[in-house]
N, C-alpha and C positions, 0 to 999 in steps of 0.2 A: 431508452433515450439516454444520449451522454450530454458530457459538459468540455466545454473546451475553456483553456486557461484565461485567467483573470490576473490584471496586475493589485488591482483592488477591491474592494466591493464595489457597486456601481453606486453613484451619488443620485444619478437620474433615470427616471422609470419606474415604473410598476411591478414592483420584484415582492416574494417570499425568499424568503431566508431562512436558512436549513442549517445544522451543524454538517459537516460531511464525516462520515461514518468512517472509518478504518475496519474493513471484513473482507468478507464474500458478498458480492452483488446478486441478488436470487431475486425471482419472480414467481411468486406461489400462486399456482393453479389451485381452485378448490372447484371441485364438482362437487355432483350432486353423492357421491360414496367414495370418495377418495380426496388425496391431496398427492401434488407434484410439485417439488421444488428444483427450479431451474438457473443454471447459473450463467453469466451473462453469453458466456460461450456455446449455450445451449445444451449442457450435458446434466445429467439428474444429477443431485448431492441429496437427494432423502437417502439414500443408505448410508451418507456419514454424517451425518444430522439426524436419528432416529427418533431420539426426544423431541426433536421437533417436530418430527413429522407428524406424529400422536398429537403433540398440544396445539397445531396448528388443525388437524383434523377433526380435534372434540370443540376448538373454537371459534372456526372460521364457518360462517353459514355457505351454504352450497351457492357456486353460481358467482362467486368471487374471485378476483384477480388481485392481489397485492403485489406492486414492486418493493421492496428494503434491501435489507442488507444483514448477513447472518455476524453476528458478533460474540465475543467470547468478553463476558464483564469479569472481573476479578476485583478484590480490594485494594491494587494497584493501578485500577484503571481497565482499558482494553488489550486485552493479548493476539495481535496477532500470531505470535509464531506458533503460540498456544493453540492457536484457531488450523493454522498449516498442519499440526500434527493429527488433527480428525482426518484428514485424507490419507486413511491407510489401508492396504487392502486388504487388509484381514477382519473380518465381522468383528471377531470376537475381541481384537484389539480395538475398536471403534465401538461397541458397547460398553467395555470395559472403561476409554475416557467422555465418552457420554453420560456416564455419570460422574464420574471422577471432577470432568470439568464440563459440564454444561454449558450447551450455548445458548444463545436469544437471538430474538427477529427483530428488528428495527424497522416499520412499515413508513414508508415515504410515498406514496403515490397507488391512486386505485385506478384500477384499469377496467374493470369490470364491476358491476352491482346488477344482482340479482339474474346474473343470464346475460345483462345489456353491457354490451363495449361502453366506455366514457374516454376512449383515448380523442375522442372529437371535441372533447367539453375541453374549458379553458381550466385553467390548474387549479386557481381561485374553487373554483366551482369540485374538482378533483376533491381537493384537498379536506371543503366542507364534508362531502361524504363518506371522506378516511374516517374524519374526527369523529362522527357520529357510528361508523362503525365498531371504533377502537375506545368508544366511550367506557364501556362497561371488562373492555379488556385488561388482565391483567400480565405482571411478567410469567413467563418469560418471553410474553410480545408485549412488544411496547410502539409508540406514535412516537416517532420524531417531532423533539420542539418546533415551532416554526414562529418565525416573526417577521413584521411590518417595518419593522422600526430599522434602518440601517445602524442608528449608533446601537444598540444592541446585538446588530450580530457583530461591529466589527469588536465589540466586547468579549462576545463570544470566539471571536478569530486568535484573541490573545489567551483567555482564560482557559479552553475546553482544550488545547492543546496537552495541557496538564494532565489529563483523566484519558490521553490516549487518542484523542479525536484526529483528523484530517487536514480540517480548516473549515469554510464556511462553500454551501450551495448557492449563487441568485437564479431562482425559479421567474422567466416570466410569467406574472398572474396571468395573463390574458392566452398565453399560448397552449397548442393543442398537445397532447402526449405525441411525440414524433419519435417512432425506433429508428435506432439506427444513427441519429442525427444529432451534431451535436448544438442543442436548441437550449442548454442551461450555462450556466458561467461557476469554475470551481476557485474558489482565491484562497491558495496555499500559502503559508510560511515560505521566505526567501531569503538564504543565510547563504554566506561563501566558508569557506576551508581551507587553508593550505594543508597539502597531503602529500608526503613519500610517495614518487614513483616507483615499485619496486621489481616491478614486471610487467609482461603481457601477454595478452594471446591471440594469435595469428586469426584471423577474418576466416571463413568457411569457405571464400574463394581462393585461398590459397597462402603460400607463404612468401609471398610478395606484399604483404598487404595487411596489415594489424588491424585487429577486432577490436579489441580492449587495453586499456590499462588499469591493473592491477593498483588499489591506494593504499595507501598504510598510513597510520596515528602511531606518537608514540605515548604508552602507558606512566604512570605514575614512577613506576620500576626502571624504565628507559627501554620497554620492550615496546618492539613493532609489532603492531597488533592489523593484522589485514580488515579494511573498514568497507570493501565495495569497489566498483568498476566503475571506469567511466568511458562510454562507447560510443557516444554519437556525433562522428568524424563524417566531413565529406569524404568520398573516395580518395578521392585527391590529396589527401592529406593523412590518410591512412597510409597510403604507399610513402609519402613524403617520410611517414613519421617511420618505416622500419628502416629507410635508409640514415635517419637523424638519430635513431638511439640507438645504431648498428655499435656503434664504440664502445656503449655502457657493458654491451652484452660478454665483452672479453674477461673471464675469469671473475664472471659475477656473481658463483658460485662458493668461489674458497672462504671471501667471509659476509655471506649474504645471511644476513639474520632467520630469514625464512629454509636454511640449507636444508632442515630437517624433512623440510615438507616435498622436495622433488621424488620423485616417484613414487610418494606414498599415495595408495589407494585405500582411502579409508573413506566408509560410508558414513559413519557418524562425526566426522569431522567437520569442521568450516573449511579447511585449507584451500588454497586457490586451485589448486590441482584435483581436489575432492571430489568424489561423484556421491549425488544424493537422489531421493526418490523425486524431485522436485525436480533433478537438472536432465529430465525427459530421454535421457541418450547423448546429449548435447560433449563435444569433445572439450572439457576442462582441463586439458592440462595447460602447460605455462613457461613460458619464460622468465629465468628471474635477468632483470639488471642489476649492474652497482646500483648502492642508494647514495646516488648524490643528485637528483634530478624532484626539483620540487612542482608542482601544478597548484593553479588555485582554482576550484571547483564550487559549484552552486548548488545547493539541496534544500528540503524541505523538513527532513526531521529526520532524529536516529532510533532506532528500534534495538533498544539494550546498547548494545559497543557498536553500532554497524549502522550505514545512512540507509534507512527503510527504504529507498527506491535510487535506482544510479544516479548517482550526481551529474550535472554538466558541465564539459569542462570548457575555463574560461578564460585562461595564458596560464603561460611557464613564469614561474617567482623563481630569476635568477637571483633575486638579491634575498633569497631564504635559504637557510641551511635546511639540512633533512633534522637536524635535533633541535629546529624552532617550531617541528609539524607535533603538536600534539593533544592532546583529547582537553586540555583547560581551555583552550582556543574558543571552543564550540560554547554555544550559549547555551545554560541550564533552564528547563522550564517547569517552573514552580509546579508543586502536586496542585491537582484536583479534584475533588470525591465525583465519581462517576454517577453517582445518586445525584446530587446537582443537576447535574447535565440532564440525564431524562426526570427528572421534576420542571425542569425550564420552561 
């Protein structure tokens, strides 16, 4: 079951209120000799998850279905990218940080007890029999908080941000488990940016037609630091946009802060042109422009130097220079012990 966007919490209805988790989405089969962990795409992750699959197998009674979400805690909070480097395909490197760095299971939703489907029962009703499954469970599975109280989660929308979180879930109590469909509401953080245009890269149907633009922040130092893409253009405007920054592109190389980075192919690099184990095949290489073209952009939070998921873009800020784009812009958000959060 998914969620589709929310401008706020909701004020009216019959809702559960969830933290929303920042992972992997898995849905853990337990039979009656085994355990299978499923990711939302359908494909197994127990081979990089192995700790789990043991602690999920000696704890979970046979005949159960739990949905959560696989999470890597730290004493800084949640790591995702920490969490992206379990998918490696080498065993022995995947044992090797399963211990190193240990994940957890975050259980939000039962799907199954005892043999019996429950995706028909209303959430309320779900939920009761999570808790009482998860009563006597310890980490590294853990129940998701949950609450009734709208001023409380949107407490949590502010605070849990801190410890790495998401944003907040509204669960209809009364509705049925629906896959597939998006029957929950997720309400993110919603911040804008001015960010350096500094390149881009051409659309997969061809080079008529721009895919992305490339964003840059500037550092403390006064360096451009590549922060994320922002891609979601009508057609129409895709083409618009390569004949619009056709001019930027003239000799945007001689002193384009990023020079270093054209043709290199490095796997362990961020670079905009980089290929990683993550970027499936996908052709990244790029275009650089001059940096004189600024965008203001809409996201939900950053993940280290870099906006966690592509921002959206929202006009051109003619009246910004490219050295008023930089990282003190963005709002800071206060720490929060992750311990907090699952005690809640």
């Amino acid at each position: 079951m998914l969620a589709k966007i929310a401008d706020e919490v909701p004020h009216d209805g019959d809702f559960l209120f969830e933290p929303k988790w920042d992972g992997f989405r898995a849905i853990v089969f337990r039979s009656k000799d085994d355990v299978f962990i499923q990711s939302r795409d359908l494909r197994p992750l127990d081979r990089y998850f192995p700790e789990l699959h043991e602690v999920l197998l000696e704890r979970l009674p046979g005949g159960v279905v739990v949905d959560g979400e696989i999470v890597m805690p730290t004493k800084h909070g949640l790591d995702f990218g920490g969490l992206q480097m379990r998918l490696h395909p080498a065993a022995s490197r995947v044992a090797k940080l399963a211990k190193a760095t240990p994940a957890a299971f975050v259980a939000f939703d039962l799907l199954a007890v005892d043999g019996k489907s429950l995706i028909d029962e209303p959430q309320r009703d779900r939920r009761a029999q999570l808790e009482k499954l998860f009563k006597k469970i310890r980490r590294p599975l853990y129940l998701t908080p949950m609450t009734r109280d709208r001023d409380l989660a949107v407490d949590w929308l502010k605070r849990f941000e801190g410890a790495g979180l998401d944003g907040v879930i509204a669960k209809p109590a009364t509705a049925a488990y629906q896959p597939g469909k998006r029957a929950m509401f997720k309400i993110k953080h919603v911040r804008t940016a001015d960010c350096v245009v500094a390149g881009f890269r051409w659309h997969k149907s061809g080079k008529d037609t721009l895919g992305s633009l490339l964003l840059g922040l500037y550092d403390d130092e006064g360096t451009l630091q590549h922060v994320g893409v922002t891609s979601a253009f009508p057609m129409a405007m895709r083409k618009q946009l390569v004949k619009e920054l056709a001019p930027l592109r003239k000799d945007a190389l001689q002193r384009h802060p990023w020079r270093a980075w054209a043709g290199v192919e490095a796997e362990s690099s961020r670079m905009p042109g980089g290929q990683s184990r993550w970027s499936a095949g996908k052709d990244l290489s790029w275009e650089p422009l001059r940096v004189e073209r600024v965008c203001e952009v809409k996201y939900d939070h950053m993940e280290g130097d870099r906006f966690r998921h592509p921002p959206v873009f929202l006009r051109w800020r003619p009246d910004k220079k490219p050295k008023d784009c930089r990282y003190d812009q963005l709002e800071v958000t206060p720490a929060y012990e992750l311990a907090k959060v699952f005690g809640a």
